[in-house]
Backbone bond lengths (Angstrom), bond angles and torsions (degrees), N, CA, C in turn:
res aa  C-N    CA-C-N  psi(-1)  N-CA   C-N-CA  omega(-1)  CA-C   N-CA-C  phi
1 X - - - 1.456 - - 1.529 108.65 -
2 X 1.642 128.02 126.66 0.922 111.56 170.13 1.170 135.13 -128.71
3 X 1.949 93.92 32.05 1.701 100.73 167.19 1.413 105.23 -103.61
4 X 1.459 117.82 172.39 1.238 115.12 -143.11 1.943 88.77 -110.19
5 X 1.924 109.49 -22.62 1.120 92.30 168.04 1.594 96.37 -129.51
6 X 1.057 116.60 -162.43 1.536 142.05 172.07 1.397 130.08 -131.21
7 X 1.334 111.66 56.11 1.691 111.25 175.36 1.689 111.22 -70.83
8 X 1.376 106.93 145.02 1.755 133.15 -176.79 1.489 85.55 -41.36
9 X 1.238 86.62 179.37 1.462 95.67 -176.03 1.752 91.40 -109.55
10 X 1.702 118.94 -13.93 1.298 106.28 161.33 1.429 107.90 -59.42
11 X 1.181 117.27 -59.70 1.226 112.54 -169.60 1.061 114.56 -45.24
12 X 1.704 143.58 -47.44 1.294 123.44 173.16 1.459 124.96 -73.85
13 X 1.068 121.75 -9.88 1.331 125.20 163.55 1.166 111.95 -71.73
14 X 1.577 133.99 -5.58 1.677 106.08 -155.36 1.863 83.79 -125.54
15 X 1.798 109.99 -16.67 1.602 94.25 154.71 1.370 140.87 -67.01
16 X 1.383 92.61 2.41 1.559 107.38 -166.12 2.069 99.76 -85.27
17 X 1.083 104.15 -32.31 1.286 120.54 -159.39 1.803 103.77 -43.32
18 X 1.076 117.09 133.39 1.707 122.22 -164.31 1.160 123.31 53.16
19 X 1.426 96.35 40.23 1.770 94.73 177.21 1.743 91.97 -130.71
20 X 1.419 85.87 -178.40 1.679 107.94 -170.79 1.993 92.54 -65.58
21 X 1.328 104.72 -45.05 1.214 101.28 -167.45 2.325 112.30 -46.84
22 X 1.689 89.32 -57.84 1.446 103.94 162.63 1.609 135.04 -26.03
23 X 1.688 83.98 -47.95 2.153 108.12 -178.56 1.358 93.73 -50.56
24 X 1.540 102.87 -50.91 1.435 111.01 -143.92 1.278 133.83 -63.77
25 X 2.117 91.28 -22.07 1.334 133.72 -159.33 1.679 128.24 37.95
26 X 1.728 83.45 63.42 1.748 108.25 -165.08 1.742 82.77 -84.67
27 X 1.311 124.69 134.92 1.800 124.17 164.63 1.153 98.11 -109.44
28 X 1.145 122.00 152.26 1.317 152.86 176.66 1.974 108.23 -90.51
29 X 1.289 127.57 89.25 1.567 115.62 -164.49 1.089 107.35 -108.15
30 X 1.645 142.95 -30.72 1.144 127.68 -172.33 1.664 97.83 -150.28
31 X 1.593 121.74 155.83 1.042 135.99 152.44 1.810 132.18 -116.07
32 X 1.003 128.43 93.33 1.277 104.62 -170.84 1.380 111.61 -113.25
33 X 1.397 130.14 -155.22 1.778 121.56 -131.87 1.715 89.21 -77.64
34 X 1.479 112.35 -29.57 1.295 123.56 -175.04 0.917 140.84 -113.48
35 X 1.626 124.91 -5.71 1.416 144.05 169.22 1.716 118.96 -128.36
36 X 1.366 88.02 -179.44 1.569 96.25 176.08 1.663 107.56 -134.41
37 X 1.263 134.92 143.30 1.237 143.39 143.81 1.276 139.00 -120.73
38 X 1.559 108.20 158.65 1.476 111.72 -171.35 1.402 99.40 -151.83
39 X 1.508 128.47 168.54 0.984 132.81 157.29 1.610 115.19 -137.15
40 X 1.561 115.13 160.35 1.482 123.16 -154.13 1.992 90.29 -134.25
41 X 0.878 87.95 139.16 1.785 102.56 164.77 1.680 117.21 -91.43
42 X 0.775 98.33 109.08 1.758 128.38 169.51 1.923 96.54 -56.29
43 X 1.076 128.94 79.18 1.374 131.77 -172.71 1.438 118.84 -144.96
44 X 1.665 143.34 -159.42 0.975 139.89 163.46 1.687 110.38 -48.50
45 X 1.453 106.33 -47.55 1.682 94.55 -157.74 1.561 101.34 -72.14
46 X 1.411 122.93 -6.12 1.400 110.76 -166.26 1.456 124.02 -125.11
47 X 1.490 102.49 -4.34 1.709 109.75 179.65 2.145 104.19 -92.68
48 X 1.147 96.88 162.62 1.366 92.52 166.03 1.711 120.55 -109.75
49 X 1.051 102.75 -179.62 1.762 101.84 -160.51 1.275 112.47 -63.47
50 X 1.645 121.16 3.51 1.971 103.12 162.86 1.538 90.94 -107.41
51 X 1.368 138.12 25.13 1.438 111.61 148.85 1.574 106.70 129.64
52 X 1.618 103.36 -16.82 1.829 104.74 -142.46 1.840 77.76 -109.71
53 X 1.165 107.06 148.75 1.525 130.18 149.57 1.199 108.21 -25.95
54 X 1.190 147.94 141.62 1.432 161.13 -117.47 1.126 79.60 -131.80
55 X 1.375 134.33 174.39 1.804 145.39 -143.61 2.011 71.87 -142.13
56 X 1.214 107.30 -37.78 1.453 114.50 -155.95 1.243 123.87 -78.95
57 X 1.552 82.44 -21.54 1.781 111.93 -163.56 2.009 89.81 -83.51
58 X 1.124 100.07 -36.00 1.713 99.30 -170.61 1.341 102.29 -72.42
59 X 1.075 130.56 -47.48 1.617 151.24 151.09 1.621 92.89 -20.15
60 X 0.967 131.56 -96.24 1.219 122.94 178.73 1.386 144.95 -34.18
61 X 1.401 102.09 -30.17 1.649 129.76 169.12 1.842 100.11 -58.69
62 X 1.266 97.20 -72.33 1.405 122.96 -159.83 2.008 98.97 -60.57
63 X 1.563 114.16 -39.00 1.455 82.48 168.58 1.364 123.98 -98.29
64 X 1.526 132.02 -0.29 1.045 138.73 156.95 1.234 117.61 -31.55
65 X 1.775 94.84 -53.60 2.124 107.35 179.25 1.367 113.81 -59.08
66 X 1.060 110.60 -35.39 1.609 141.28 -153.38 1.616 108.48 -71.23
67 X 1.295 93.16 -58.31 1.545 99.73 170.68 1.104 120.46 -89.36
68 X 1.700 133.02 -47.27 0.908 94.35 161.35 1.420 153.96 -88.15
69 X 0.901 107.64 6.81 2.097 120.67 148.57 1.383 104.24 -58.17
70 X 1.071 155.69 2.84 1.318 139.26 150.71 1.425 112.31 -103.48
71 X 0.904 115.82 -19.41 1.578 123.09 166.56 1.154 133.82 -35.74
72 X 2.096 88.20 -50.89 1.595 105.00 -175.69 1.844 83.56 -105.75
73 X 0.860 119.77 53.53 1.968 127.30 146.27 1.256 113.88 -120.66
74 X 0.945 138.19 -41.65 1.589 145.07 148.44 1.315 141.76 -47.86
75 X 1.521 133.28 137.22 1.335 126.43 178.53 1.950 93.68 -82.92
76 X 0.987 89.66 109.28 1.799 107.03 166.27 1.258 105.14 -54.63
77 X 1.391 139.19 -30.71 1.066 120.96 -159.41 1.679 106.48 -104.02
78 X 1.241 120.03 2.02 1.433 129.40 172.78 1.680 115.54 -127.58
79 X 1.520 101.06 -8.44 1.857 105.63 -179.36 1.614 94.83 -147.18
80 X 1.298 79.49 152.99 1.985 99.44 179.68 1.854 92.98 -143.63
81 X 1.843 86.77 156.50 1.399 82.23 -154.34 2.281 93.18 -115.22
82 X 0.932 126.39 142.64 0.900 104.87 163.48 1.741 114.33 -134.69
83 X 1.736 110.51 176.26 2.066 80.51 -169.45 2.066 90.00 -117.01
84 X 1.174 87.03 140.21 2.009 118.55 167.45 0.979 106.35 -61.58
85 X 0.955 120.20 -83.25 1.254 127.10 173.44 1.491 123.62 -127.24
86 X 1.924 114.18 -177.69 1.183 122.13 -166.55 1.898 109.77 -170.86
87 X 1.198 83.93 126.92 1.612 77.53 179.01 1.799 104.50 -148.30
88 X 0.745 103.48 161.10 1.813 127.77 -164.66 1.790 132.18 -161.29
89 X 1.328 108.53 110.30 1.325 140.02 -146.82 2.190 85.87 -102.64
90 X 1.113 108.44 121.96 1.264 111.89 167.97 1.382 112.74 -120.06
91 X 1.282 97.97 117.59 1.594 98.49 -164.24 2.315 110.84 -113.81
92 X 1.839 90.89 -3.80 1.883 75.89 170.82 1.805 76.18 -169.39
93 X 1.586 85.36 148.66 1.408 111.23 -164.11 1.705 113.62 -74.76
94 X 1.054 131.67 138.62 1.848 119.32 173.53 1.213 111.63 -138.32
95 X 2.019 115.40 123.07 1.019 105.87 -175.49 1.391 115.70 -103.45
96 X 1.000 141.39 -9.10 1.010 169.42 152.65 1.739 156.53 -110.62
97 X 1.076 138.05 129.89 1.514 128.09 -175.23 1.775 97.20 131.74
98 X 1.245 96.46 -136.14 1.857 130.97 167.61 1.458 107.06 -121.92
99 X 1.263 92.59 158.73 1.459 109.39 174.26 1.721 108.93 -144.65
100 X 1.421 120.82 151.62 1.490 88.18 -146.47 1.578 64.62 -165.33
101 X 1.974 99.72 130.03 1.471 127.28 -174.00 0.912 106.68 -118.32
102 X 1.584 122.05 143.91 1.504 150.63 -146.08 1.923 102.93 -140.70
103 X 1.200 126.48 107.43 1.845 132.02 -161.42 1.368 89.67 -124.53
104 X 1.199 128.41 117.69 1.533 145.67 172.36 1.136 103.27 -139.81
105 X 1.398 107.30 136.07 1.774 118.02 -176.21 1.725 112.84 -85.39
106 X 1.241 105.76 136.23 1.396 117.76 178.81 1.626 89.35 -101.88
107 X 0.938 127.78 -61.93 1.756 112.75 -155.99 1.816 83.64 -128.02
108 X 1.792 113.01 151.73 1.460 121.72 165.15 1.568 111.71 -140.27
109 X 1.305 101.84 46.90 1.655 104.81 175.21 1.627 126.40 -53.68
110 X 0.981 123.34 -155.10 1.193 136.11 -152.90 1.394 114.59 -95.96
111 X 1.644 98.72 -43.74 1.629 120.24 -157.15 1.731 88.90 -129.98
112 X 1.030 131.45 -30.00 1.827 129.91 -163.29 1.832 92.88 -142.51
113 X 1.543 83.29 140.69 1.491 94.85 159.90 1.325 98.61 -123.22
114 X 1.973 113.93 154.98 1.592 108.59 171.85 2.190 89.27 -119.97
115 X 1.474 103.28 147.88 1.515 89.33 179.16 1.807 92.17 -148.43
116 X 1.542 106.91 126.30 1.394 96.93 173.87 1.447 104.00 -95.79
117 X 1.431 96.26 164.68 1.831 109.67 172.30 1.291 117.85 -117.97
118 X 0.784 153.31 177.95 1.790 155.85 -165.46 1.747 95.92 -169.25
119 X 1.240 84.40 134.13 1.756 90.15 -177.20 1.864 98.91 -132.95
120 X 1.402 98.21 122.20 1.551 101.79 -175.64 1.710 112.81 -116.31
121 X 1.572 109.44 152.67 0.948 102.44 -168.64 1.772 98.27 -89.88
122 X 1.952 114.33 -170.29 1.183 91.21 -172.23 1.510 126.49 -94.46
123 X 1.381 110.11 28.22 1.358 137.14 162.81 1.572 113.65 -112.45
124 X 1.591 87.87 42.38 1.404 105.07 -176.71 1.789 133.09 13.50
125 X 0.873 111.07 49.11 1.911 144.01 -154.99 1.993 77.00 -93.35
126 X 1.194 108.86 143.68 1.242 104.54 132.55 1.433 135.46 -88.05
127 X 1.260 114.75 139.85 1.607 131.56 -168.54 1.800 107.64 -101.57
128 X 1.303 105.08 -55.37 1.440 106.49 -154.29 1.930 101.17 -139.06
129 X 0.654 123.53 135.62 1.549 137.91 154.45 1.633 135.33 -104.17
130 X 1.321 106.12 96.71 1.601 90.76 -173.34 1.751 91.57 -126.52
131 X 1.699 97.24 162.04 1.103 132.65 166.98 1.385 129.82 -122.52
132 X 1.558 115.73 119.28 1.497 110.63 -172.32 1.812 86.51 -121.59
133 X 1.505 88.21 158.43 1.486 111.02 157.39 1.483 126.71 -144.09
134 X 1.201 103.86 125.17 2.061 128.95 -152.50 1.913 86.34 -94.30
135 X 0.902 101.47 135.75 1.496 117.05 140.96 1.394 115.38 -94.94
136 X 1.572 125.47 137.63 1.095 153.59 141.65 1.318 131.52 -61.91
137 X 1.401 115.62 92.34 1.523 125.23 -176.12 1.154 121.94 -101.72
138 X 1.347 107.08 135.56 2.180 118.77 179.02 1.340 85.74 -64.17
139 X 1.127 100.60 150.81 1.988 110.32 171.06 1.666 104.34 -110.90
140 X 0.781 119.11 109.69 1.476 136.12 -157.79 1.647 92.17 -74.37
């Protein structure tokens, strides 16, 4: 296991509440010893005006996972996590259904975390590939 806690998956759903994540109606569905998941609806709030899933909208998926899967690697109460960067490779178009992101850690250093995401369609296809990397901050 390599988060340090395990909140419900209510619980991460119900921090989400009035946030962009919420609008988006990104859910939070599974956690296991080594990842994180969620899934996002392919709908008005998230496609762009020829039809297809927002490039942006996956962007959003992917650091949602991103951060918070490093979140629960950290003592919150002495580190906060924020992300450097982020990048995301869209590799097949979705106009419709769910789409549903997968955050597994590539690197969990000291000072940087790196965590990729995989975003599948619901013929579980891959769609999108992104990579973020969080810095880890002392909270002064």
């Amino acid at each position: 296991m390599i988060f340090l806690s395990s909140p419900s998956l209510d619980q991460l759903n119900s921090t989400s509440k009035n946030t962009m994540v919420s609008y988006l109606g990104i859910e939070f569905t599974k956690i296991g010893s080594d990842y994180i998941e969620a899934t996002m609806p392919v709908d008005h709030r998230t496609k762009q005006p020829m039809g297809l899933l927002h490039g942006g909208a996956n962007v959003v998926l992917a650091e949602t996972l991103g951060s918070i899967a490093a979140s629960l690697t950290i003592d919150l109460k002495k580190f906060s996590c924020v992300g450097l960067e982020i990048n995301a490779n869209h590799l097949k178009s979705v106009r419709d259904g769910k789409v549903r992101g997968v955050a597994k850690a590539i690197h969990l250093g000291r000072t940087t975390q790196v965590w990729e995401i995989k975003i599948f369609n619901e013929g579980d296809q891959l769609c999108c590939i992104s990579r973020i990397t969080m810095a880890i901050l002392e909270k002064k």
